[in-house]
MARTORTOR-75464 format. One record per residue: residue number from 1; x, y, z of N, C-alpha, C, O in turn. Coordinates in steps of 0.1 Angstrom, whole numbers, plus 5000, padded with zeros to 4 digits. Example, Ala and Ser with C-alpha at 12.3 -4.5 7.8 and 13.67 -1.06 7.14 Angstrom:
@pos:1, n.u:5132, n.v:4943, n.w:5078, ca.u:5123, ca.v:4955, ca.w:5078, c.u:5132, c.v:4967, c.w:5078, o.u:5142, o.v:4967, o.w:5085
@pos:2, n.u:5128, n.v:4978, n.w:5071, ca.u:5137, ca.v:4989, ca.w:5071, c.u:5129, c.v:5000, c.w:5079, o.u:5134, o.v:5011, o.w:5080
END
This chain:
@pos:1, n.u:5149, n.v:4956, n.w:5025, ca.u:5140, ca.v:4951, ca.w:5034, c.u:5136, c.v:4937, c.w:5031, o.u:5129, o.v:4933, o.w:5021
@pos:2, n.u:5140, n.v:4931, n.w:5038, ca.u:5135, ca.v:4914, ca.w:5041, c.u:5122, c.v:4909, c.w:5038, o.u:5118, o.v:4901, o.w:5029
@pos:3, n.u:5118, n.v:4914, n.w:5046, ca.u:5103, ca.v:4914, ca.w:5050, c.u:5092, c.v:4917, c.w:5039, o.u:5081, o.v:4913, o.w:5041
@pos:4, n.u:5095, n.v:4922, n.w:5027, ca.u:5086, ca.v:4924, ca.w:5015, c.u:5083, c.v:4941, c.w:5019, o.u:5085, o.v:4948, o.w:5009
@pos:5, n.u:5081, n.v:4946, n.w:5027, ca.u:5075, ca.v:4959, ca.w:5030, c.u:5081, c.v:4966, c.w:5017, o.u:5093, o.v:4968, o.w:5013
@pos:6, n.u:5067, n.v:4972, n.w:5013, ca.u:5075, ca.v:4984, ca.w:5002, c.u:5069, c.v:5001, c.w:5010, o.u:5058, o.v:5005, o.w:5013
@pos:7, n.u:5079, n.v:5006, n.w:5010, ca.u:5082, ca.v:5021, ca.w:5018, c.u:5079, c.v:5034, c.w:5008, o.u:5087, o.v:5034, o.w:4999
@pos:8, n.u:5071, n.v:5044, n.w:5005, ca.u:5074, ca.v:5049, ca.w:5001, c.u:5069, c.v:5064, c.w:5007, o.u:5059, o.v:5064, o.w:5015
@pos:9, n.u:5077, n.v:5077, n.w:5004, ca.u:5079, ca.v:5089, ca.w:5013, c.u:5073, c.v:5099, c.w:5006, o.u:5078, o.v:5102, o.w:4996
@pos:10, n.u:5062, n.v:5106, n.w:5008, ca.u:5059, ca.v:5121, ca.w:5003, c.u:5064, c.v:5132, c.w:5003, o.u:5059, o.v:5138, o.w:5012
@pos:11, n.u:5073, n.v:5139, n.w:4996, ca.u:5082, ca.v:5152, ca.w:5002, c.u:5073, c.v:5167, c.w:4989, o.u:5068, o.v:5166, o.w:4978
@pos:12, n.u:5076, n.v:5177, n.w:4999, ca.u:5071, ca.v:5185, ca.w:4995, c.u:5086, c.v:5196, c.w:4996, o.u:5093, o.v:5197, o.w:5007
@pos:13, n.u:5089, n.v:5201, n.w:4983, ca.u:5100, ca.v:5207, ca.w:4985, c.u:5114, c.v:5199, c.w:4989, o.u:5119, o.v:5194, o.w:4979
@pos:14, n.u:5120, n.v:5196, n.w:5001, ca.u:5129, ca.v:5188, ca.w:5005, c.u:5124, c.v:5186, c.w:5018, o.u:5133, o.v:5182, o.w:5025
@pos:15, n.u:5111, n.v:5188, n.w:5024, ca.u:5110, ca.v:5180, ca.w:5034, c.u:5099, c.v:5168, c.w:5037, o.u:5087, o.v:5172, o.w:5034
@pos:16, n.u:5100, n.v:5157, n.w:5041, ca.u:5091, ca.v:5143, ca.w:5038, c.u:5079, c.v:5154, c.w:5050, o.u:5081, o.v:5161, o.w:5060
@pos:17, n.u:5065, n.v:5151, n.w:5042, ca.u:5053, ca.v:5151, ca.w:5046, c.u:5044, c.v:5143, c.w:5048, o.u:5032, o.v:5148, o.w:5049
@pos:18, n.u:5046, n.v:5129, n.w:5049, ca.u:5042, ca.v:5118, ca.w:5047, c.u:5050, c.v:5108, c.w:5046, o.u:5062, o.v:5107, o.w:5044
@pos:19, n.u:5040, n.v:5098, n.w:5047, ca.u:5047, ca.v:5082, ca.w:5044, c.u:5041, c.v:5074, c.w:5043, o.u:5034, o.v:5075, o.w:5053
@pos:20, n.u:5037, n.v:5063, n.w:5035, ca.u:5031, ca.v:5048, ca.w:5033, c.u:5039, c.v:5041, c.w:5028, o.u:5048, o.v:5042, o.w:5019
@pos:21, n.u:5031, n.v:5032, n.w:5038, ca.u:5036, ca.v:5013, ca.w:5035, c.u:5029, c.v:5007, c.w:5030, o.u:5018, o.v:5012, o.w:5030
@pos:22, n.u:5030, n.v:4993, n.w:5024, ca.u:5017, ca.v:4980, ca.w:5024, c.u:5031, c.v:4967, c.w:5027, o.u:5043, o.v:4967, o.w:5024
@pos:23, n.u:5025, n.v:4962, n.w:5031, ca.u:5035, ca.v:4947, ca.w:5033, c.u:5026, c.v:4935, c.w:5029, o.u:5014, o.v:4938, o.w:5030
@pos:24, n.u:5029, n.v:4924, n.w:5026, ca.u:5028, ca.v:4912, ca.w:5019, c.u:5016, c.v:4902, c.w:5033, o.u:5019, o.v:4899, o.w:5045
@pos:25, n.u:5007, n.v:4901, n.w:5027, ca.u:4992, ca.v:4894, ca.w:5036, c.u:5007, c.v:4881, c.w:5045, o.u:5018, o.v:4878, o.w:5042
@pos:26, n.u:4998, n.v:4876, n.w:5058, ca.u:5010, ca.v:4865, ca.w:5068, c.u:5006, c.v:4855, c.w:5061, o.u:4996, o.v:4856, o.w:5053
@pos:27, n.u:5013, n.v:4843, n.w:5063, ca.u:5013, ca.v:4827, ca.w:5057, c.u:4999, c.v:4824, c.w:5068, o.u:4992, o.v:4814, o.w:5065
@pos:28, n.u:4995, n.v:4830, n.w:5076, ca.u:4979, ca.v:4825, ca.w:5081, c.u:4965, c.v:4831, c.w:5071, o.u:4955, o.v:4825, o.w:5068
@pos:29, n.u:4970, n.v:4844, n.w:5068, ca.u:4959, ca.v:4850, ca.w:5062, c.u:4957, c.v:4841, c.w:5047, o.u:4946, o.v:4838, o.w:5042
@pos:30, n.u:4969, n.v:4839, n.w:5041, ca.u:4973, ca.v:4831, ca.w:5030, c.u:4962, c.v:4816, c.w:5033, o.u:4951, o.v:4813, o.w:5028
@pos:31, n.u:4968, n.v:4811, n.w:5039, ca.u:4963, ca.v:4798, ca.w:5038, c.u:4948, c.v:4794, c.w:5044, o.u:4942, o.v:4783, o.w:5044
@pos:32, n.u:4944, n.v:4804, n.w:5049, ca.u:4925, ca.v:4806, ca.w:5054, c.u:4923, c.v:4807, c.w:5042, o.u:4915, o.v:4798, o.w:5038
@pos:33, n.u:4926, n.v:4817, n.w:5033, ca.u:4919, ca.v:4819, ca.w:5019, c.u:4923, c.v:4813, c.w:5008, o.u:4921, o.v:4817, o.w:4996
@pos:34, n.u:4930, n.v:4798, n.w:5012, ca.u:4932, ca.v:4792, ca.w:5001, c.u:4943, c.v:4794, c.w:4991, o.u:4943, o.v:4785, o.w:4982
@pos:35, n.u:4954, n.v:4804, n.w:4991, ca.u:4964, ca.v:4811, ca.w:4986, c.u:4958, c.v:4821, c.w:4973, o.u:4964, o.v:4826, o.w:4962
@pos:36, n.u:4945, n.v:4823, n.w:4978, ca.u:4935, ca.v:4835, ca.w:4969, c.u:4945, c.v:4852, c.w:4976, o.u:4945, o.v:4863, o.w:4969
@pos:37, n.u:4952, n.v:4851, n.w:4988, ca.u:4958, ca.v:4862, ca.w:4988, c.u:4969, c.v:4865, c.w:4986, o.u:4972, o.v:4876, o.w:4989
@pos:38, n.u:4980, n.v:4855, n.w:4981, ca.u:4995, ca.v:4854, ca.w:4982, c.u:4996, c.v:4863, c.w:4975, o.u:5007, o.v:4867, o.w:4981
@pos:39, n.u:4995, n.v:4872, n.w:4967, ca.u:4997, ca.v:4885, ca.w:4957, c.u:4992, c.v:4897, c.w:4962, o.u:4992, o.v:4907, o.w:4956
@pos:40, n.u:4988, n.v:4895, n.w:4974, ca.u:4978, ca.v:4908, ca.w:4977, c.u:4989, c.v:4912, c.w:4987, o.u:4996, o.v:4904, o.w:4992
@pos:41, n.u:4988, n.v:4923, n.w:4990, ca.u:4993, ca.v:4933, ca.w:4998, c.u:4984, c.v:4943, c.w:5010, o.u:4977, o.v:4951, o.w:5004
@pos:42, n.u:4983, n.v:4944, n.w:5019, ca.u:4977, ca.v:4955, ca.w:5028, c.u:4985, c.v:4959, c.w:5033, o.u:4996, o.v:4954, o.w:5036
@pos:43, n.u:4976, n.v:4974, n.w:5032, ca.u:4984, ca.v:4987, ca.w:5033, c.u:4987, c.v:4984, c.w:5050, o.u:4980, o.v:4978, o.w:5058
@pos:44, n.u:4998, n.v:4989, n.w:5053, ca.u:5003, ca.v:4987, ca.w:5067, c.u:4998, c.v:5004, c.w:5073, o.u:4992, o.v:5005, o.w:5084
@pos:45, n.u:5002, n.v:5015, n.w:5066, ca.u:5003, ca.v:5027, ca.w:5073, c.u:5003, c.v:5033, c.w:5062, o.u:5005, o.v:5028, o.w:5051
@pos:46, n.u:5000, n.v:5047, n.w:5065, ca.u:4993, ca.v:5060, ca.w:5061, c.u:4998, c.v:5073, c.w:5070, o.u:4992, o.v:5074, o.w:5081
@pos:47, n.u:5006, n.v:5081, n.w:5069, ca.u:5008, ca.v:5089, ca.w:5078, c.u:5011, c.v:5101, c.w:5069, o.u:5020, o.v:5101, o.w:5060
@pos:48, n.u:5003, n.v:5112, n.w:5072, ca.u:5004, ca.v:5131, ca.w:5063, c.u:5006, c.v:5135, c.w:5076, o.u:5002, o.v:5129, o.w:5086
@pos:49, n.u:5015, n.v:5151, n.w:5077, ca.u:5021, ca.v:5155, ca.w:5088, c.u:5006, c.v:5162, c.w:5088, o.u:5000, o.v:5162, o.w:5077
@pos:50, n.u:4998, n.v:5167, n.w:5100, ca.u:4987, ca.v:5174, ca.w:5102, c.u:4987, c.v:5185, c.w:5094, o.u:4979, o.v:5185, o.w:5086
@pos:51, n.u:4995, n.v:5199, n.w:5094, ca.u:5000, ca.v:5211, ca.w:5085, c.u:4995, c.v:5205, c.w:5071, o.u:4991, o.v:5215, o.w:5064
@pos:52, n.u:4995, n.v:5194, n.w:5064, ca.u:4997, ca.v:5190, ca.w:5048, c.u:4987, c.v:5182, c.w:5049, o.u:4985, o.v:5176, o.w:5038
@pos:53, n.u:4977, n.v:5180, n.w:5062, ca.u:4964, ca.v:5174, ca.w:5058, c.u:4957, c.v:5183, c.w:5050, o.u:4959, o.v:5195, o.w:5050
@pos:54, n.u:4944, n.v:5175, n.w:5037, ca.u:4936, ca.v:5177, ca.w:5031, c.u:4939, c.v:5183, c.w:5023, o.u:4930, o.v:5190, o.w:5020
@pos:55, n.u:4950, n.v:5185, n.w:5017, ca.u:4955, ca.v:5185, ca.w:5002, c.u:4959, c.v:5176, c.w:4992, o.u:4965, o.v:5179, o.w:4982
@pos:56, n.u:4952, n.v:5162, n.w:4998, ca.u:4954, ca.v:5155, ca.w:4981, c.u:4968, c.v:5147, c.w:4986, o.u:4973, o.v:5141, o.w:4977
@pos:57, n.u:4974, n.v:5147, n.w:4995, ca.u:4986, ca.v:5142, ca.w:4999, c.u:4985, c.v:5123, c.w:4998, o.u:4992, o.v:5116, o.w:4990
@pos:58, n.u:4975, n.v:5118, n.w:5006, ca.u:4972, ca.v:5107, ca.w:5016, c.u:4970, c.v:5102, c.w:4996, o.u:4977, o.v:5095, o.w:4990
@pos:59, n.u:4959, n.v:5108, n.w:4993, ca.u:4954, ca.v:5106, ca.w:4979, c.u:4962, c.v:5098, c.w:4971, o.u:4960, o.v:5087, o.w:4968
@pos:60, n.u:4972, n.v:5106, n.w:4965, ca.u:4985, ca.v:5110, ca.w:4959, c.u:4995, c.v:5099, c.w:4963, o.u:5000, o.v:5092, o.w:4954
@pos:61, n.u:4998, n.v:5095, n.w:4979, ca.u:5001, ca.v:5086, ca.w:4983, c.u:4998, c.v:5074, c.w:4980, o.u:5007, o.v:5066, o.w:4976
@pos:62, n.u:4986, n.v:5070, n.w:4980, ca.u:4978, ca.v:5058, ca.w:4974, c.u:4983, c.v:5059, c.w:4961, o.u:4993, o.v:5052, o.w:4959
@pos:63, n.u:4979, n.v:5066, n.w:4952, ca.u:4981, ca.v:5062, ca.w:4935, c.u:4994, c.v:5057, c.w:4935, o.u:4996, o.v:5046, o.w:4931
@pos:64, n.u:5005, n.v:5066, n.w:4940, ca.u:5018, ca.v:5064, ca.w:4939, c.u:5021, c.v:5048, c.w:4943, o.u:5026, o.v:5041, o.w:4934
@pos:65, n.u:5018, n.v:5045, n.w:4951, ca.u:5020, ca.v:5029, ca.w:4958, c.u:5017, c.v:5023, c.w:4949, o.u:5025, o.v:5015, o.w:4945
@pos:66, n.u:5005, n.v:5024, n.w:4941, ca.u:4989, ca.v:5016, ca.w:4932, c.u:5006, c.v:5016, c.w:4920, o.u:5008, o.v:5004, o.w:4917
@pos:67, n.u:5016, n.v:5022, n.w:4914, ca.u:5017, ca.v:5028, ca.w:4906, c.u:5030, c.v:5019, c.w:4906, o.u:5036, o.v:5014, o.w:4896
@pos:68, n.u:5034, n.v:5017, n.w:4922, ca.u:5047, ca.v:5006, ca.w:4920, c.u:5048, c.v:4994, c.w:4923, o.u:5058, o.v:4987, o.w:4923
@pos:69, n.u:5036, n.v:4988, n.w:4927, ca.u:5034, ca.v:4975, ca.w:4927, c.u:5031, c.v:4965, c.w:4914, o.u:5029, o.v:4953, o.w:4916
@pos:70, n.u:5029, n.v:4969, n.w:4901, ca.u:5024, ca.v:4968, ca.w:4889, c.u:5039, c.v:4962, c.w:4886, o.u:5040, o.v:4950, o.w:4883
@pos:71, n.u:5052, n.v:4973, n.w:4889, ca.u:5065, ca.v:4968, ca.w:4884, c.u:5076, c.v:4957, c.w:4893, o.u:5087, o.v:4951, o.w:4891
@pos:72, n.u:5064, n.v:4957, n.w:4903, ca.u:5070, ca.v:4944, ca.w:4917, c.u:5062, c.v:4930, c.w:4915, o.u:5066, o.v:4921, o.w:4923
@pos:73, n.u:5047, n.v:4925, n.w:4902, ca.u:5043, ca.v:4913, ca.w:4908, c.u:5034, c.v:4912, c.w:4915, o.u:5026, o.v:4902, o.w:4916
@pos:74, n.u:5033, n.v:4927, n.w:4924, ca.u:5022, ca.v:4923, ca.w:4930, c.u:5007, c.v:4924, c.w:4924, o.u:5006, o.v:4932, o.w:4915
@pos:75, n.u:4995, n.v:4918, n.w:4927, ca.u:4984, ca.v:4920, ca.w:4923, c.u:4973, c.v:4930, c.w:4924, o.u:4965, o.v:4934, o.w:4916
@pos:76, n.u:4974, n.v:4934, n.w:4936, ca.u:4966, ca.v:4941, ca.w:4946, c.u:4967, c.v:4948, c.w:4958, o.u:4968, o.v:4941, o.w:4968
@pos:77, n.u:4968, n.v:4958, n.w:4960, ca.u:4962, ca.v:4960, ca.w:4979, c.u:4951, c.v:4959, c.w:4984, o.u:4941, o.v:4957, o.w:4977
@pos:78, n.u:4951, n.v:4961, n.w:4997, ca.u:4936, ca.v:4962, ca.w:5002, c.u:4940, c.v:4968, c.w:5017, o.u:4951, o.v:4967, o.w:5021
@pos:79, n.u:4930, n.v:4975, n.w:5024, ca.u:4930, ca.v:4989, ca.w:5035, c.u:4937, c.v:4981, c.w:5046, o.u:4943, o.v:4986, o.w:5056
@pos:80, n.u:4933, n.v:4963, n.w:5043, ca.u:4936, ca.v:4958, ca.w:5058, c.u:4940, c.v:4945, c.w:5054, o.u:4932, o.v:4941, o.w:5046
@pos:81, n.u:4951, n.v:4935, n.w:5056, ca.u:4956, ca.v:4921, ca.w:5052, c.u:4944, c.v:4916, c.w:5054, o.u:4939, o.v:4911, o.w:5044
@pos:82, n.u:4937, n.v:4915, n.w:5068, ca.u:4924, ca.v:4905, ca.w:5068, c.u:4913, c.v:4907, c.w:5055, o.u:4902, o.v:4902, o.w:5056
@pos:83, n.u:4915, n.v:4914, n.w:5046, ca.u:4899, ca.v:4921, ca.w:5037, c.u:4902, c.v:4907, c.w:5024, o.u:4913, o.v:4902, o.w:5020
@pos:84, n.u:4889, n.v:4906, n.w:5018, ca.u:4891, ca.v:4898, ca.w:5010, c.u:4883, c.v:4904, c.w:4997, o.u:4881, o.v:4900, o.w:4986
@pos:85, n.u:4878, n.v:4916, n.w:5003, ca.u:4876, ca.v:4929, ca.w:4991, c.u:4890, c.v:4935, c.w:4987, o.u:4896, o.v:4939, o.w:4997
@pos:86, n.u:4895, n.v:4935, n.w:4976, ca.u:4907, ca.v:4945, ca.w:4975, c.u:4908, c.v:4949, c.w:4963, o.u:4902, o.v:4943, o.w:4954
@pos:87, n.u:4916, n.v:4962, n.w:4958, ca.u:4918, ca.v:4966, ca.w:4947, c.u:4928, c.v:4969, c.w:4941, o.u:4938, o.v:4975, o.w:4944
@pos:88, n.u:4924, n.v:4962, n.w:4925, ca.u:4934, ca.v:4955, ca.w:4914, c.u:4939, c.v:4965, c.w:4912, o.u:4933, o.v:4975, o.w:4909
@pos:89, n.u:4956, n.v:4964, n.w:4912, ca.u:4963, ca.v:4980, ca.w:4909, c.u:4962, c.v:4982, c.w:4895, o.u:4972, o.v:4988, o.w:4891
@pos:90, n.u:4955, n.v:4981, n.w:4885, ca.u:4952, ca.v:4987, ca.w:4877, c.u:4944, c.v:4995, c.w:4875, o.u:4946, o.v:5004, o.w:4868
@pos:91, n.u:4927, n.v:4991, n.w:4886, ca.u:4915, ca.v:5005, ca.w:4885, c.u:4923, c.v:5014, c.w:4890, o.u:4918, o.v:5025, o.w:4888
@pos:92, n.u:4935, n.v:5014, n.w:4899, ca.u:4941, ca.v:5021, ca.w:4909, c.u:4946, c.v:5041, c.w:4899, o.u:4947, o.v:5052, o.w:4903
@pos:93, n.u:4948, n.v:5036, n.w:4884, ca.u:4953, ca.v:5046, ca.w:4878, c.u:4949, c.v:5053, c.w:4874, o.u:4955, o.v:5062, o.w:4869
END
């Protein structure tokens, strides 16, 4: 993927029950804040199949992401590219 998007799938047994993304803040969000966000990431998507809501899935999801951006460079996510609250994937563990 080109684009920086990092993909990752939740499976339960062998069938995916989920999915999240975060992709890399735009060169506008960047340069409003000064290049205070070039490291940061927001989450793009969030999706648990309804059946596998409210088990800790969505949850689980998040850490897991929190868990591979540490080995990509990156600094941070945050819920939305425009946020200039975000969190350092280290409290993430």
């Amino acid at each position: 993927m080109g684009s920086g998007v990092r993909f990752l799938v939740a499976r339960m047994d062998e069938d995916v029950v989920g999915t999240i993304s975060i992709e890399p803040c735009n060169d506008d969000i960047i340069h409003c804040t000064g290049d205070r966000m070039k490291n940061i990431f927001g989450l793009d998507s969030l999706y648990v199949l309804r059946e596998h809501q409210c088990r800790g899935i969505g949850s689980a999801s998040i850490k897991g992401m929190a868990n591979c951006p540490a080995k990509r460079e990156i600094e941070s996510f945050c819920p939305d590219s425009g946020c200039y609250r975000h969190v350092p994937v280290q409290s993430m563990y």
